[in-house]
N, CA, C and O atoms as a GROMACS GRO file, in nm:
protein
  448
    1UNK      N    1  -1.267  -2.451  -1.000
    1UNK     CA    2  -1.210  -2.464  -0.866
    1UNK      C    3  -1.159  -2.327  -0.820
    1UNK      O    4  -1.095  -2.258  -0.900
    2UNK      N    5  -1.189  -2.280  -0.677
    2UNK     CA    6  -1.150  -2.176  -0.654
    2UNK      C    7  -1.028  -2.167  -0.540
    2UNK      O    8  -1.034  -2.233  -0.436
    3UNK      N    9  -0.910  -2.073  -0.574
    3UNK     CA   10  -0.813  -2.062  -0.503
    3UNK      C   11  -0.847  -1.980  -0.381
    3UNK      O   12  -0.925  -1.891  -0.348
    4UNK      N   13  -0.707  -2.086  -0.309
    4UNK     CA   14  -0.734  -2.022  -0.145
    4UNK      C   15  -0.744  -1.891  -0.112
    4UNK      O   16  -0.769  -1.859   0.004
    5UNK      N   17  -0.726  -1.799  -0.209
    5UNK     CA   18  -0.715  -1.645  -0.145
    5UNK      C   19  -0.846  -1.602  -0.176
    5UNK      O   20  -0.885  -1.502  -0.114
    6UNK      N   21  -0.953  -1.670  -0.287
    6UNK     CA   22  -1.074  -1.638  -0.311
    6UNK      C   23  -1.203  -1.701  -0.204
    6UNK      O   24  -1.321  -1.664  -0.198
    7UNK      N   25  -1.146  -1.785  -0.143
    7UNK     CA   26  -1.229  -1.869  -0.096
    7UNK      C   27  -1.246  -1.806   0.011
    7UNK      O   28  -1.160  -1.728   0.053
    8UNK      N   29  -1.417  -1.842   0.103
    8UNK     CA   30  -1.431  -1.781   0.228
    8UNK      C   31  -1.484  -1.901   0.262
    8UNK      O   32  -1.532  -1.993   0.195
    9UNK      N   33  -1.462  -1.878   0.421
    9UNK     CA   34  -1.550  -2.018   0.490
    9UNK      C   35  -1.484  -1.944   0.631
    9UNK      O   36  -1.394  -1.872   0.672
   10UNK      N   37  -1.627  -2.037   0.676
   10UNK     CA   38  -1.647  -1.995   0.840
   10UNK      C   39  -1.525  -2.067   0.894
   10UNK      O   40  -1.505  -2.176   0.840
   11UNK      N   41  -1.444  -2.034   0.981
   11UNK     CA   42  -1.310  -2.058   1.081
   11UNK      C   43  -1.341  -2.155   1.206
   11UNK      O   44  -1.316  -2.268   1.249
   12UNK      N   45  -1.396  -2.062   1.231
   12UNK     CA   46  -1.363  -2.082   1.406
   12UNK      C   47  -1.437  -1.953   1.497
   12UNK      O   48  -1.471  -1.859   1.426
   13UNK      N   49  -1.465  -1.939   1.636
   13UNK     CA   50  -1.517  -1.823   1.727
   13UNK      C   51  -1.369  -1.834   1.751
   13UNK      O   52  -1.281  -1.905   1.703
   14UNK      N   53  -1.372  -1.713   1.867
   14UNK     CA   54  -1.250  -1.662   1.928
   14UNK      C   55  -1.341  -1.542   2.050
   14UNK      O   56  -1.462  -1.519   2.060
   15UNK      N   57  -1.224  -1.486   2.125
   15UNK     CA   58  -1.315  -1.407   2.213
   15UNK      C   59  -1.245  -1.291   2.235
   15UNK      O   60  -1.129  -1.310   2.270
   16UNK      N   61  -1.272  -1.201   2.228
   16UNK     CA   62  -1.198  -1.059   2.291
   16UNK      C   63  -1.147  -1.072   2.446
   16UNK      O   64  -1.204  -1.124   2.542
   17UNK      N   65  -1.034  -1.011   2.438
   17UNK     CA   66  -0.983  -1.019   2.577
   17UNK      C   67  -1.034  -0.917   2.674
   17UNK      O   68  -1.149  -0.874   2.663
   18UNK      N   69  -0.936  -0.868   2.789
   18UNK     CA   70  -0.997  -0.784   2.868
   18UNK      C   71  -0.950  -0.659   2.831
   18UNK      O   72  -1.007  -0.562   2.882
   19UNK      N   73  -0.802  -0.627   2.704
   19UNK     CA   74  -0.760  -0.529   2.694
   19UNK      C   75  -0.808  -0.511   2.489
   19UNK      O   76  -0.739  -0.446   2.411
   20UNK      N   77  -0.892  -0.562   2.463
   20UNK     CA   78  -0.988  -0.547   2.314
   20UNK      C   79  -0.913  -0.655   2.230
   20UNK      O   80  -0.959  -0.659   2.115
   21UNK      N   81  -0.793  -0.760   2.255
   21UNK     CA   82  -0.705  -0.831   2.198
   21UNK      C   83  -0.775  -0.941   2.147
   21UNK      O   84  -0.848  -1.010   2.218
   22UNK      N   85  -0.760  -0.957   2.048
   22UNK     CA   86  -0.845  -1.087   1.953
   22UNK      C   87  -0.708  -1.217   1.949
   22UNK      O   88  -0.592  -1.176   1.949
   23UNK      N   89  -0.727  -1.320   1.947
   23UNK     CA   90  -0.640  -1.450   1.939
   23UNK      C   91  -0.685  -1.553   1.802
   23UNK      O   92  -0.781  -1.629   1.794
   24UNK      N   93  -0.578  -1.524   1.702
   24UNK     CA   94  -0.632  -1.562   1.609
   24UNK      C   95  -0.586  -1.726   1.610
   24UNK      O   96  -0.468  -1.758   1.630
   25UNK      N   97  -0.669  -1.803   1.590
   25UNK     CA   98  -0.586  -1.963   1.623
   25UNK      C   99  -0.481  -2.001   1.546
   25UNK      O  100  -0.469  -1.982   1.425
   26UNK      N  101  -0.409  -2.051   1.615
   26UNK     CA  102  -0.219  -2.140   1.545
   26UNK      C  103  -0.270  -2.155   1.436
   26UNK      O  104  -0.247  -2.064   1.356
   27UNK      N  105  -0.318  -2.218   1.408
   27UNK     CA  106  -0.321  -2.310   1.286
   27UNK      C  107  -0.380  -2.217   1.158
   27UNK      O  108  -0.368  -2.253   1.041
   28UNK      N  109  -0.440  -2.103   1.195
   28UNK     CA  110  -0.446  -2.080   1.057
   28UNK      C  111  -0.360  -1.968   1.061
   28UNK      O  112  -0.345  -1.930   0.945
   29UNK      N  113  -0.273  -1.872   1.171
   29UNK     CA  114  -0.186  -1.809   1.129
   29UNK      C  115  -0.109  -1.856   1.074
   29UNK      O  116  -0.056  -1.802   0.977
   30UNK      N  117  -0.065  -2.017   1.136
   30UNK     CA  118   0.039  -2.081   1.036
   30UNK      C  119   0.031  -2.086   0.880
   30UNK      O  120   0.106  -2.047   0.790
   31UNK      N  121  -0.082  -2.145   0.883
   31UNK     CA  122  -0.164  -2.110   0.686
   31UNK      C  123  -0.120  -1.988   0.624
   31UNK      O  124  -0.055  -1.980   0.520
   32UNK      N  125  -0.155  -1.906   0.687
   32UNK     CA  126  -0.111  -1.772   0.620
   32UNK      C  127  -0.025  -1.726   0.653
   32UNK      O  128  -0.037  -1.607   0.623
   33UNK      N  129   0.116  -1.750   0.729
   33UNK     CA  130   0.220  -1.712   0.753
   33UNK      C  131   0.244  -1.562   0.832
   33UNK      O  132   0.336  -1.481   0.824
   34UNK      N  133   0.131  -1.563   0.903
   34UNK     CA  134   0.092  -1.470   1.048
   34UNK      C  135   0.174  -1.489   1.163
   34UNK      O  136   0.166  -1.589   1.234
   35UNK      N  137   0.273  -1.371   1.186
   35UNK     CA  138   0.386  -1.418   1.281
   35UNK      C  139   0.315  -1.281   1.389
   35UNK      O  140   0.227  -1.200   1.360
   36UNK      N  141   0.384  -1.295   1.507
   36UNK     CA  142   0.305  -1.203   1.596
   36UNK      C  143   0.378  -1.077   1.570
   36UNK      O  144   0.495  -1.077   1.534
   37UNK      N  145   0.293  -0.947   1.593
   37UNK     CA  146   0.316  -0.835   1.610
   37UNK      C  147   0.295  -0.822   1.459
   37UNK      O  148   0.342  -0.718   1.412
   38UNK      N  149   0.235  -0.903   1.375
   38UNK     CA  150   0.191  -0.879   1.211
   38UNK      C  151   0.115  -0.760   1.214
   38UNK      O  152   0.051  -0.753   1.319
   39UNK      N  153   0.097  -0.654   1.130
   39UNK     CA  154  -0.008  -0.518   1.134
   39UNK      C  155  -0.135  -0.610   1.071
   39UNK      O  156  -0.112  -0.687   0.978
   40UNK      N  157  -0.208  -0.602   1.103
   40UNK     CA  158  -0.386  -0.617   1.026
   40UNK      C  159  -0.470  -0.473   0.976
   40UNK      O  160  -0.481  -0.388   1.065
   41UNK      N  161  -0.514  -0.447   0.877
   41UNK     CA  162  -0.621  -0.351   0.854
   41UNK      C  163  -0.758  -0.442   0.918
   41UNK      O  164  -0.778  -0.563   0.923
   42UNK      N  165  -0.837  -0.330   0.962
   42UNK     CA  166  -0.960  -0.364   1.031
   42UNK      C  167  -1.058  -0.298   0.888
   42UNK      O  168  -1.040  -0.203   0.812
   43UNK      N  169  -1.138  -0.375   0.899
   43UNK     CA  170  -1.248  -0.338   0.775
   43UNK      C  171  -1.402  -0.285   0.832
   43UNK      O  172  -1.474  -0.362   0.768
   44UNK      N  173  -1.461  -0.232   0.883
   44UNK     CA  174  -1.574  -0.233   0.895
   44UNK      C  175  -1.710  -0.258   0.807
   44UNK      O  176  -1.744  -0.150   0.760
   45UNK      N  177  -1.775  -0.332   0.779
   45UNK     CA  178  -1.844  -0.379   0.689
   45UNK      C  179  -2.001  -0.389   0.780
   45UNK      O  180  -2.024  -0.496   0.837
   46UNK      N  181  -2.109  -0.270   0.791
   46UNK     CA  182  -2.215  -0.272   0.828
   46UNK      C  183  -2.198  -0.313   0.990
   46UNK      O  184  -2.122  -0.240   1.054
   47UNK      N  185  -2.256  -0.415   1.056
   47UNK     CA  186  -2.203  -0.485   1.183
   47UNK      C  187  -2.108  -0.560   1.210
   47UNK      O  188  -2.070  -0.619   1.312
   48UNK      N  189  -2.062  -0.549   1.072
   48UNK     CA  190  -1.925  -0.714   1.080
   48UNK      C  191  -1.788  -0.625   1.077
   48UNK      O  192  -1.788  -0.507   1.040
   49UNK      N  193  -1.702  -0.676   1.109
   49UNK     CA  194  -1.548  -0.677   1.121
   49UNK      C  195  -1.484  -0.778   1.056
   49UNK      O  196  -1.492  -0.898   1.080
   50UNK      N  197  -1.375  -0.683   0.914
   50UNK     CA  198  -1.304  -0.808   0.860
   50UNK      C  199  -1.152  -0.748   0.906
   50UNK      O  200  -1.110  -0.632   0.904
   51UNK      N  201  -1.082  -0.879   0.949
   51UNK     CA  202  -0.940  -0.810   1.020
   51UNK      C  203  -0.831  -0.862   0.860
   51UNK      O  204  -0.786  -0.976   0.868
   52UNK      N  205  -0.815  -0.827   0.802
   52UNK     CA  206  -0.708  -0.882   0.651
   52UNK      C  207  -0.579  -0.828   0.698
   52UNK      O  208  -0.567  -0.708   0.722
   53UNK      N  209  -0.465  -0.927   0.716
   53UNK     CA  210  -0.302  -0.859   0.697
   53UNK      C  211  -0.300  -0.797   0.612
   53UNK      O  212  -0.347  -0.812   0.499
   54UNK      N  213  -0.201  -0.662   0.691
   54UNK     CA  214  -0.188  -0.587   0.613
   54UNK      C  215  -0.082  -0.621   0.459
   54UNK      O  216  -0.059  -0.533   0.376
   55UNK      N  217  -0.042  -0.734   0.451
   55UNK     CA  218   0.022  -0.759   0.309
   55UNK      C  219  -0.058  -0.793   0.187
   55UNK      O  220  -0.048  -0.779   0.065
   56UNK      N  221  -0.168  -0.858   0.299
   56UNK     CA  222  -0.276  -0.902   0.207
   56UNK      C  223  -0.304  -0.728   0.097
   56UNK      O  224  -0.283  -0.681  -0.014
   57UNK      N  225  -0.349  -0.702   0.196
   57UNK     CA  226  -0.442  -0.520   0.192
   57UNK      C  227  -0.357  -0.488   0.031
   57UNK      O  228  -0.415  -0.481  -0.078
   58UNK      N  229  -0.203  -0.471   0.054
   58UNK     CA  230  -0.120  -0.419  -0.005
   58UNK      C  231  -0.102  -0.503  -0.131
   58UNK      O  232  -0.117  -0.432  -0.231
   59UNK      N  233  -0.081  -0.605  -0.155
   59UNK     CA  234  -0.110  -0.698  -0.237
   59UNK      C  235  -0.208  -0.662  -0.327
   59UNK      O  236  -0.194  -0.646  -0.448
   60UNK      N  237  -0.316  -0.649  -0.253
   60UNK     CA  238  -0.467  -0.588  -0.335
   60UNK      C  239  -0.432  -0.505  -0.405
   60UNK      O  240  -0.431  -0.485  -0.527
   61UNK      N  241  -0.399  -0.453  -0.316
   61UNK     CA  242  -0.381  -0.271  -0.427
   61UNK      C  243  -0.301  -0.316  -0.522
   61UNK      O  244  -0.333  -0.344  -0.637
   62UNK      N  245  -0.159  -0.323  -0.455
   62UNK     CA  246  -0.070  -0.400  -0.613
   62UNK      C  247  -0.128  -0.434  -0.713
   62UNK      O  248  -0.113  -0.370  -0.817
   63UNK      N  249  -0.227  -0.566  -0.708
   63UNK     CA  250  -0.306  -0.619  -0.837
   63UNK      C  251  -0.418  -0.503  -0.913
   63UNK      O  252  -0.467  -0.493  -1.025
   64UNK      N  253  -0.425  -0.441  -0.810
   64UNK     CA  254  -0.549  -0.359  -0.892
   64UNK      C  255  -0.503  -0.248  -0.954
   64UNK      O  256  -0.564  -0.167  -1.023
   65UNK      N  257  -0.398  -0.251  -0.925
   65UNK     CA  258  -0.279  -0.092  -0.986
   65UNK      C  259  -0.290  -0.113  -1.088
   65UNK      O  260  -0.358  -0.056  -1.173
   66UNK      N  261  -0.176  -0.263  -1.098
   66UNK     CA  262  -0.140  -0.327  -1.229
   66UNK      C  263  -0.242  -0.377  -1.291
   66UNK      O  264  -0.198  -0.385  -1.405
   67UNK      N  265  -0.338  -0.411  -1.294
   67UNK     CA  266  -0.486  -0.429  -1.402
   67UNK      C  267  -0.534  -0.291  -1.426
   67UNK      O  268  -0.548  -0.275  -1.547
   68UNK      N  269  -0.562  -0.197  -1.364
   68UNK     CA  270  -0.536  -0.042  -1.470
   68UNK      C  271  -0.484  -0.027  -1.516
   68UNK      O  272  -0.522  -0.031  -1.634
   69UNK      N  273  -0.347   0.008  -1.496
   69UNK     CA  274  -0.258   0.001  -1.616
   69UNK      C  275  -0.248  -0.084  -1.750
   69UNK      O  276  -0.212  -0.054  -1.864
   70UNK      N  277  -0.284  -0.177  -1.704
   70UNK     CA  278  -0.269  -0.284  -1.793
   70UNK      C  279  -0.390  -0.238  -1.865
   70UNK      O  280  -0.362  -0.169  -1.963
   71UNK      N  281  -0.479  -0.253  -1.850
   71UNK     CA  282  -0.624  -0.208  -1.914
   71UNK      C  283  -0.608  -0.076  -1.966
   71UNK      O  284  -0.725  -0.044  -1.985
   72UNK      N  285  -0.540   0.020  -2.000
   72UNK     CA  286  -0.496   0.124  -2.036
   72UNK      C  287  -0.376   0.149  -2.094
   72UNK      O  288  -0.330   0.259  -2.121
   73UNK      N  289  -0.308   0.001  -2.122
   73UNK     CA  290  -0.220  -0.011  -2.218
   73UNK      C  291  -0.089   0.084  -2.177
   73UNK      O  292  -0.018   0.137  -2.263
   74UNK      N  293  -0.072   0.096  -2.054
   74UNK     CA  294   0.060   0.154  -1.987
   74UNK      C  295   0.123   0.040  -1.972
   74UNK      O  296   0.079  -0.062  -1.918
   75UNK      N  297   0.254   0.062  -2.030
   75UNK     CA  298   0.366  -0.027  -1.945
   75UNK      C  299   0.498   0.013  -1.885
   75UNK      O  300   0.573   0.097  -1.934
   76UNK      N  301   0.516  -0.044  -1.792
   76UNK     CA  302   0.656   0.008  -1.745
   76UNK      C  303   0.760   0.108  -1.817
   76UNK      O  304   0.804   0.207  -1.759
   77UNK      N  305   0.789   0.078  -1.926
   77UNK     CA  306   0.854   0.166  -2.003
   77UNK      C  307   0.774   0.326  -1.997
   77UNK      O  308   0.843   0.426  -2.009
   78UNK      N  309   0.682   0.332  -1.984
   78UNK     CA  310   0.622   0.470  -2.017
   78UNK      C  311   0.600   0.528  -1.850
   78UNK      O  312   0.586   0.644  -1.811
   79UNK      N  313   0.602   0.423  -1.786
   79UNK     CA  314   0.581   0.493  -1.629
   79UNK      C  315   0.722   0.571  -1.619
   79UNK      O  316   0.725   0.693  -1.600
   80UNK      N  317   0.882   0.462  -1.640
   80UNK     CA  318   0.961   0.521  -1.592
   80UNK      C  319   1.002   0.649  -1.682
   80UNK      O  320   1.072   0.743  -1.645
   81UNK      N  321   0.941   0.630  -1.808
   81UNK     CA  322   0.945   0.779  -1.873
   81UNK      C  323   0.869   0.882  -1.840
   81UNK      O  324   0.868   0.970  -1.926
   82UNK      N  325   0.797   0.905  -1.734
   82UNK     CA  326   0.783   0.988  -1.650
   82UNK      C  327   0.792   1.031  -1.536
   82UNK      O  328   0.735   1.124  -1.477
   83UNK      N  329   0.920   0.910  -1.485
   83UNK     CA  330   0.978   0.975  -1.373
   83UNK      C  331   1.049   1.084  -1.289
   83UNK      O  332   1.031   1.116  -1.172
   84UNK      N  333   1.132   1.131  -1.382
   84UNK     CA  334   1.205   1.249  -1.418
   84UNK      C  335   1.138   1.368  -1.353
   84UNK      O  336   1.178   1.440  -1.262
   85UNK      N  337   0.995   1.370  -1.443
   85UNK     CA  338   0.920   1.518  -1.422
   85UNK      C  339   0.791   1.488  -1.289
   85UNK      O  340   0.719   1.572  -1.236
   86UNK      N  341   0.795   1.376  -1.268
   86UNK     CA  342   0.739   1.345  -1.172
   86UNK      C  343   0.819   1.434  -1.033
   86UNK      O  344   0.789   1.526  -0.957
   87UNK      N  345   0.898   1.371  -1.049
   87UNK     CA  346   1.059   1.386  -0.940
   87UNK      C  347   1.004   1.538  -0.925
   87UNK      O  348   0.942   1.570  -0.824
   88UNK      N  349   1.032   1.634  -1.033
   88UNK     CA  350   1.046   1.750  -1.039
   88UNK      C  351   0.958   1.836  -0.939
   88UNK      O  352   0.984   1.921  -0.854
   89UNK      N  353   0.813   1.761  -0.999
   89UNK     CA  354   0.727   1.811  -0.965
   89UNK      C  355   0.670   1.788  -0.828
   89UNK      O  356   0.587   1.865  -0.780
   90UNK      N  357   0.737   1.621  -0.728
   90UNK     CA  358   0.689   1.646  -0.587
   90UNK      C  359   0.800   1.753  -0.517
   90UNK      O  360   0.790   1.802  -0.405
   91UNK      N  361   0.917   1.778  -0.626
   91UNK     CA  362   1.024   1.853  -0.561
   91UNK      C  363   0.941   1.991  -0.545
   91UNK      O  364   0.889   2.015  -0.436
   92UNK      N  365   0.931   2.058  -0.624
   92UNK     CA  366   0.860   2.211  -0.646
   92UNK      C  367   0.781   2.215  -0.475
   92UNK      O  368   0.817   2.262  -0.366
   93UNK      N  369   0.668   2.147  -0.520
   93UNK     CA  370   0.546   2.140  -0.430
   93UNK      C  371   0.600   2.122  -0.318
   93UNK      O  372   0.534   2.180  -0.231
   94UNK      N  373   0.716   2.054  -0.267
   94UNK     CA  374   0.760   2.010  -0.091
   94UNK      C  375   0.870   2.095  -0.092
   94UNK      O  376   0.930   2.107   0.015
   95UNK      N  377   0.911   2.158  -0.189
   95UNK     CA  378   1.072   2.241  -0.104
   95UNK      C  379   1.068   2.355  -0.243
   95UNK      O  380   1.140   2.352  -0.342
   96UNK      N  381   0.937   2.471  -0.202
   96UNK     CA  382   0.930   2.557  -0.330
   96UNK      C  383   1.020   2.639  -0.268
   96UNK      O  384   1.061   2.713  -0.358
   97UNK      N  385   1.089   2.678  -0.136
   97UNK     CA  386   1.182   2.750  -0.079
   97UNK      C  387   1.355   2.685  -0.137
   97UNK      O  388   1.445   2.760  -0.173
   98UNK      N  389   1.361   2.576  -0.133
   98UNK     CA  390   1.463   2.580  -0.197
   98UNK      C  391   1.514   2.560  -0.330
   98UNK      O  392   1.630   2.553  -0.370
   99UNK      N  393   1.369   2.551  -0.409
   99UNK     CA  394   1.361   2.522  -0.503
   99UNK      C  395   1.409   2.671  -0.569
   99UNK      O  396   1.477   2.689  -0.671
  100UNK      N  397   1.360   2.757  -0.490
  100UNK     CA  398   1.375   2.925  -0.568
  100UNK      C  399   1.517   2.981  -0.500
  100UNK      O  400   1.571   3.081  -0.548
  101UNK      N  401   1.576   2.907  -0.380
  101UNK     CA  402   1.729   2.930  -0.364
  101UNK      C  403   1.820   2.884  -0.452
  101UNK      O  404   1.916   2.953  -0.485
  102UNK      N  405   1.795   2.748  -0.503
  102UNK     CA  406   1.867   2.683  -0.619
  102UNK      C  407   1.856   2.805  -0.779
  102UNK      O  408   1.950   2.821  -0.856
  103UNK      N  409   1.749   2.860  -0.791
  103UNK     CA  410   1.747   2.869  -0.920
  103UNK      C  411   1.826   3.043  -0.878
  103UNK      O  412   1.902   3.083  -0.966
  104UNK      N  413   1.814   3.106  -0.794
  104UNK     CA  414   1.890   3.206  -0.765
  104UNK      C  415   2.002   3.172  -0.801
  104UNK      O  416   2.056   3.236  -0.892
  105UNK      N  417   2.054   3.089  -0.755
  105UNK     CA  418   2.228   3.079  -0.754
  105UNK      C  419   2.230   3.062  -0.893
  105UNK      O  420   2.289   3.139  -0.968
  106UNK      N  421   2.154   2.941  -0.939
  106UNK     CA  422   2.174   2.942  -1.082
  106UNK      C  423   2.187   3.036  -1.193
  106UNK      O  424   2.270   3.013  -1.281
  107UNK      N  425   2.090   3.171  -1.197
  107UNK     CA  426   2.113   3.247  -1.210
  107UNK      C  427   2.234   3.346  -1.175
  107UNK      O  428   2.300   3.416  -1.251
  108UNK      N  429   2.242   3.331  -1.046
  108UNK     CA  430   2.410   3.420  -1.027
  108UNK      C  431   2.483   3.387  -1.078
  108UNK      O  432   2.533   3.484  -1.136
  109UNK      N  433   2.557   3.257  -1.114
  109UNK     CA  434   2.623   3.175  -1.206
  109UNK      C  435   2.634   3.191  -1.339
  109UNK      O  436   2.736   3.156  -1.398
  110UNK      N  437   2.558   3.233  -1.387
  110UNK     CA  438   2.510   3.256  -1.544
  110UNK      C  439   2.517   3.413  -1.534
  110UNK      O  440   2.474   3.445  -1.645
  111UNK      N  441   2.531   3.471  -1.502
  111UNK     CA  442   2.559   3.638  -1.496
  111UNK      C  443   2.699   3.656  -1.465
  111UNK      O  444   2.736   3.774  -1.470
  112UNK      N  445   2.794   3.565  -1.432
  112UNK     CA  446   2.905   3.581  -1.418
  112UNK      C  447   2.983   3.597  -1.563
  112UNK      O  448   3.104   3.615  -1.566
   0.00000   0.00000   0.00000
């Protein structure tokens, strides 16, 4: 038996408006808990258009993160043991200007 997030099946038509606005019907935003002003990723797929919420999208990724990892025998414990130098290292790369004001002073400090 296959679960609802695997399953595909034809919906329903719908029609583009006059300003490119698609109307997705009540009833299955209700299903999926589609409230208005929800973000969607647009998919392009050859001639077709798949519109997926964007939680969905994110979700995805989530699972597919965590099945690499997992499949590579990382676990949490070893991610946050490289947080630290992680840190360090988007620090360097986005603020190498204050990164080399900090270590100045540091140095002045230590010569005292």
């Amino acid at each position: 038996m296959s679960s609802p997030s695997s399953l595909v099946e034809y919906l329903s038509t719908t029609h583009i408006g006059e300003k490119g606005q698609v109307t997705i019907p009540k009833q299955y935003r209700d299903a999926l808990g589609i409230k208005a002003g929800a973000p969607f990723a647009v998919l392009r797929i050859g001639n077709g258009l798949i519109l997926m919420p964007e939680q969905t999208r994110f979700q995805k990724l989530c699972d597919a993160i965590a099945a690499t990892l997992e499949q590579a025998g990382i676990t949490e414990v070893d991610l946050q043991a490289t947080l630290q130098q992680a840190r360090e290292r988007v620090f360097a790369r986005r603020y190498p200007q204050l990164l080399r004001r900090n270590s100045n002073r540091s140095q002045a400090k230590r010569r005292r």
